[in-house]
C-alpha positions as CSV (number, residue, x, y, z in Angstrom):
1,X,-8.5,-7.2,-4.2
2,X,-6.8,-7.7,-0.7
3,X,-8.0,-7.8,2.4
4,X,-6.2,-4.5,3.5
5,X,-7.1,-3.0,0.2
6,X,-10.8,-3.4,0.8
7,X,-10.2,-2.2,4.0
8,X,-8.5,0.9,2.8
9,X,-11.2,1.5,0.1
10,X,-14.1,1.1,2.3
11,X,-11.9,3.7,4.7
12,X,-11.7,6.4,2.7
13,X,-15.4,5.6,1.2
14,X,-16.7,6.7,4.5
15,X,-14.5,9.8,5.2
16,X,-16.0,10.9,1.8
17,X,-19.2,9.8,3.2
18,X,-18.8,11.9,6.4
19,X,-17.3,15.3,4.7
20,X,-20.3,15.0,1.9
21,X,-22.5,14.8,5.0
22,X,-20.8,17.5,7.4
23,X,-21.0,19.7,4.8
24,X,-24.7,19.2,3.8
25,X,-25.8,19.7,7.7
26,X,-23.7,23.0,7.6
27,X,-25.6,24.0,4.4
28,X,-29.1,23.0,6.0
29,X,-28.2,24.9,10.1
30,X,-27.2,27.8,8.0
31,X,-30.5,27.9,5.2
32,X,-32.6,27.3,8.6
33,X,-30.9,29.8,10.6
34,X,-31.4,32.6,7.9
35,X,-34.5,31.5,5.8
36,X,-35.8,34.2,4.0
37,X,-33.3,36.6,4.7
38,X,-29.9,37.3,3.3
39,X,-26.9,35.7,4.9
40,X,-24.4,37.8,7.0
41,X,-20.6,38.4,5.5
42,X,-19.4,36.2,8.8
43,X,-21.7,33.1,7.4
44,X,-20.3,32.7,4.3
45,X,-16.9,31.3,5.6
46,X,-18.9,29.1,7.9
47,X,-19.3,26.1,5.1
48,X,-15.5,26.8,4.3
49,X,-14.1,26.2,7.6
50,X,-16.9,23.1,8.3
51,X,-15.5,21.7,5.1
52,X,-11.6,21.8,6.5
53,X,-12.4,20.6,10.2
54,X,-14.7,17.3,8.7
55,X,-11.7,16.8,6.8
56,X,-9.4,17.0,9.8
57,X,-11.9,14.8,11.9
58,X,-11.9,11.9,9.4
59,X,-8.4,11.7,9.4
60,X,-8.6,10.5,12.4
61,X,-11.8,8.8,12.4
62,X,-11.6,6.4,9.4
63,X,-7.9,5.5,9.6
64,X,-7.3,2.6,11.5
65,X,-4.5,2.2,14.3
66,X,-1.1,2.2,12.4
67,X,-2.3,4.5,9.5
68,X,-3.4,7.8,11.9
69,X,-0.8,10.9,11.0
70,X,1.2,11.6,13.4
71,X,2.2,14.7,15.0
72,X,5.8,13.8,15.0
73,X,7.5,12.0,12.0
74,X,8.4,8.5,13.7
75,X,11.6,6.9,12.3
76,X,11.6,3.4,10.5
77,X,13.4,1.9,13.4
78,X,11.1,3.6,15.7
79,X,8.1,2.9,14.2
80,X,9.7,-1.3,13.7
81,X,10.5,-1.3,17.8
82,X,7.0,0.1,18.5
83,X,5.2,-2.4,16.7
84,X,7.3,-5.0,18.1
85,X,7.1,-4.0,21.8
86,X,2.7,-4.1,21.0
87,X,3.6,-7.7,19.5
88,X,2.4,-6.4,16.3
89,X,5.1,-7.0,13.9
90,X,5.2,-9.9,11.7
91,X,8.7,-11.2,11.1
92,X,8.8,-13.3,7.7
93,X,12.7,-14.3,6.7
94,X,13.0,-15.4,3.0
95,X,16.0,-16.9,0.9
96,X,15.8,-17.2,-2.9
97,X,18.1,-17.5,-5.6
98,X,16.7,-16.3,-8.9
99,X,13.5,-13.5,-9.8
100,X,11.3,-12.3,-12.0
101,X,8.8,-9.1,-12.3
102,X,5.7,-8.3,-14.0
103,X,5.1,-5.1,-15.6
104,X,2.6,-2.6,-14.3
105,X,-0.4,-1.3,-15.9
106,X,-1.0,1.8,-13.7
107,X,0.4,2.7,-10.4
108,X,-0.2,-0.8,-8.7
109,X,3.0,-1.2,-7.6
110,X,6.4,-3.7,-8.3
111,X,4.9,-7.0,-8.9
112,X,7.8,-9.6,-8.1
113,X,8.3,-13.7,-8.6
114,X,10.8,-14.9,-5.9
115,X,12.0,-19.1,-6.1
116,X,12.7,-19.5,-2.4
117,X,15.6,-22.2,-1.7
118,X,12.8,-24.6,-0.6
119,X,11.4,-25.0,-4.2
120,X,8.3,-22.8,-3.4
121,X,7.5,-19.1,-5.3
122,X,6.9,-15.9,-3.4
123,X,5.2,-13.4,-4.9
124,X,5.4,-9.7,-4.4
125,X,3.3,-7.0,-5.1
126,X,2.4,-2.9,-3.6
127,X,3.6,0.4,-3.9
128,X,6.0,-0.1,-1.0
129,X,8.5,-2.3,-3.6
130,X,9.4,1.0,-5.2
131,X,11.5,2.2,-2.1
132,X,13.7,-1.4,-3.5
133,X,13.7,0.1,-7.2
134,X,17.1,1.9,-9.1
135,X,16.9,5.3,-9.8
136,X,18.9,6.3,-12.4
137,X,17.9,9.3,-14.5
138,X,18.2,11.8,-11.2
139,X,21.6,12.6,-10.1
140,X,20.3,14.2,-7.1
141,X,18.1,10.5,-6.1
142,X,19.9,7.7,-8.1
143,X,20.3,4.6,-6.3
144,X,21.5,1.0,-7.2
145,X,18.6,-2.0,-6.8
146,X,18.3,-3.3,-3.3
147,X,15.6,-5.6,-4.0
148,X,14.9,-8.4,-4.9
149,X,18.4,-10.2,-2.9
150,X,19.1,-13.6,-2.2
151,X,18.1,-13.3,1.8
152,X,16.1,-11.0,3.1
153,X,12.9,-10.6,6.2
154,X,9.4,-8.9,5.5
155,X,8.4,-7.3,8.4
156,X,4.8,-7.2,8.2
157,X,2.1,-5.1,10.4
158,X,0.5,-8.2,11.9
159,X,-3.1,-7.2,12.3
160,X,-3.5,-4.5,8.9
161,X,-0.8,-7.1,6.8
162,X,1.0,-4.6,5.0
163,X,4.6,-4.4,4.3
164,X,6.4,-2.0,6.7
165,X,10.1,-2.9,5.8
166,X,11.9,-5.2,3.6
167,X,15.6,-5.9,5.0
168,X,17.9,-7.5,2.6
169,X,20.8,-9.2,4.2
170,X,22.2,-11.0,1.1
171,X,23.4,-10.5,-2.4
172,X,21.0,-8.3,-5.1
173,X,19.0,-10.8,-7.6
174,X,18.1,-8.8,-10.6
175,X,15.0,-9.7,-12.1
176,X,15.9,-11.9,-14.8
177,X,12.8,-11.7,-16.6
178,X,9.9,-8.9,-16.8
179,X,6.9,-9.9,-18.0
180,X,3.8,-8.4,-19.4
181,X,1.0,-6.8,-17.4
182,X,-1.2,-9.1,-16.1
183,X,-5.0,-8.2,-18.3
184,X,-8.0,-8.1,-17.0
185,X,-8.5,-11.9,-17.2
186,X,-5.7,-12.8,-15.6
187,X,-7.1,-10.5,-12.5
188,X,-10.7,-12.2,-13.1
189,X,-8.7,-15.6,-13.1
190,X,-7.1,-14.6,-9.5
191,X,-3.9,-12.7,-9.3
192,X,-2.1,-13.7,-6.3
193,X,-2.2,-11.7,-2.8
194,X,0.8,-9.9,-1.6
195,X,3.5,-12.1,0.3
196,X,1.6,-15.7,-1.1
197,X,3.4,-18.3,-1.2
198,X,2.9,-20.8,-4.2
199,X,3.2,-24.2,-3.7
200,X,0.8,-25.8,-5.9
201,X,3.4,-24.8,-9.0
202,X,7.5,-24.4,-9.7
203,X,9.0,-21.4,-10.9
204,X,9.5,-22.1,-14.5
205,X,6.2,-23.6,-14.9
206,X,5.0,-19.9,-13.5
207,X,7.1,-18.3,-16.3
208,X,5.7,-20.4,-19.0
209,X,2.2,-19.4,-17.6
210,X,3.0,-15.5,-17.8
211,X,5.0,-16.0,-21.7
212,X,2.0,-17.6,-22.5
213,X,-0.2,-14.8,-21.3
């Protein structure tokens, strides 16, 4: 699991933690407050409204800087120039010339195998990759592939390390290859992070290990 992941988790962890507890002290002030007698028509809503304002608090609490909701929706372009005017975008600029993806075994996201022109493999992997995917079984969305291409940046949030953008600059690469789900061994084993670079291994040998798998 990556770093940002096991931030995430731990994240919402404690905002469960918080709301389980904010709601328990509401419970207990209220029990104390009217022990041994029946509770008013105007206490009963109490816990309700605790619940939704613990909820509201750990929004804001347990999300770090860069996942916090904002009040107004910021654009990509704003949100890009922001993070670069704090120096906390992280420009990475890519070339490759051929692909190919693995298939998913739940919602983890595109997982993509990228030769770079330098002989090394990037691999790709998050929810994020689906904003690159075709659509084409809703005429009101479809969309041709925008990624993988043959040039292209990953702009990175530099502190958090996810993927805030991808801009393609060159030629589409489809995926000439998808491969099967990685299995639970292969995520014992050690699934790459998101944005590795392998240089310990070629492309095709990296195809031959996944046709094997």
């Amino acid at each position: 699991m990556s770093i940002v992941r096991q931030a995430t988790t731990m994240r919402v962890l404690l905002a469960a933690i918080f709301v389980f507890a904010s709601m328990l002290g509401t419970l207990g002030v209220l029990a104390s407050c009217f022990r041994g007698q029946p509770h008013p028509w105007w206490a009963m809503g109490i816990p309700g409204v605790a619940l939704l304002l613990a909820m509201g608090v750990s929004l804001f609490v347990f999300n770090g800087s860069g996942f916090r909701p904002s009040l107004r929706r910021k654009s990509l372009d704003e949100q890009i120039q922001e993070l670069e005017t704090k120096g906390k975008l992280l420009r990475q600029p890519f070339r490759a010339v051929r692909s190919f993806s693995v298939g998913e075994v739940e919602d983890e996201g595109s997982h993509y195998y990228l030769e770079l022109t330098d002989g090394r493999v990037l691999y790709l992997n998050g929810q994020y990759l689906y904003d690159y995917e075709p659509i084409d079984d809703d005429p009101e969305f479809n969309r041709a592939r925008s990624f993988p291409c043959s040039e292209f940046e990953v702009l990175r949030h530099k502190d958090a390390g996810y993927v805030i953008h991808i801009r393609c600059s060159g030629p589409v690469l489809e995926p000439e290859w998808v491969a099967k789900p990685f299995t639970r061994r292969d995520f014992e084993l050690g699934v790459p992070e998101d944005g590795q670079v392998i240089d310990d291994r070629n492309y095709e040998q990296i195809k031959a290990e996944r046709a094997a798998a």
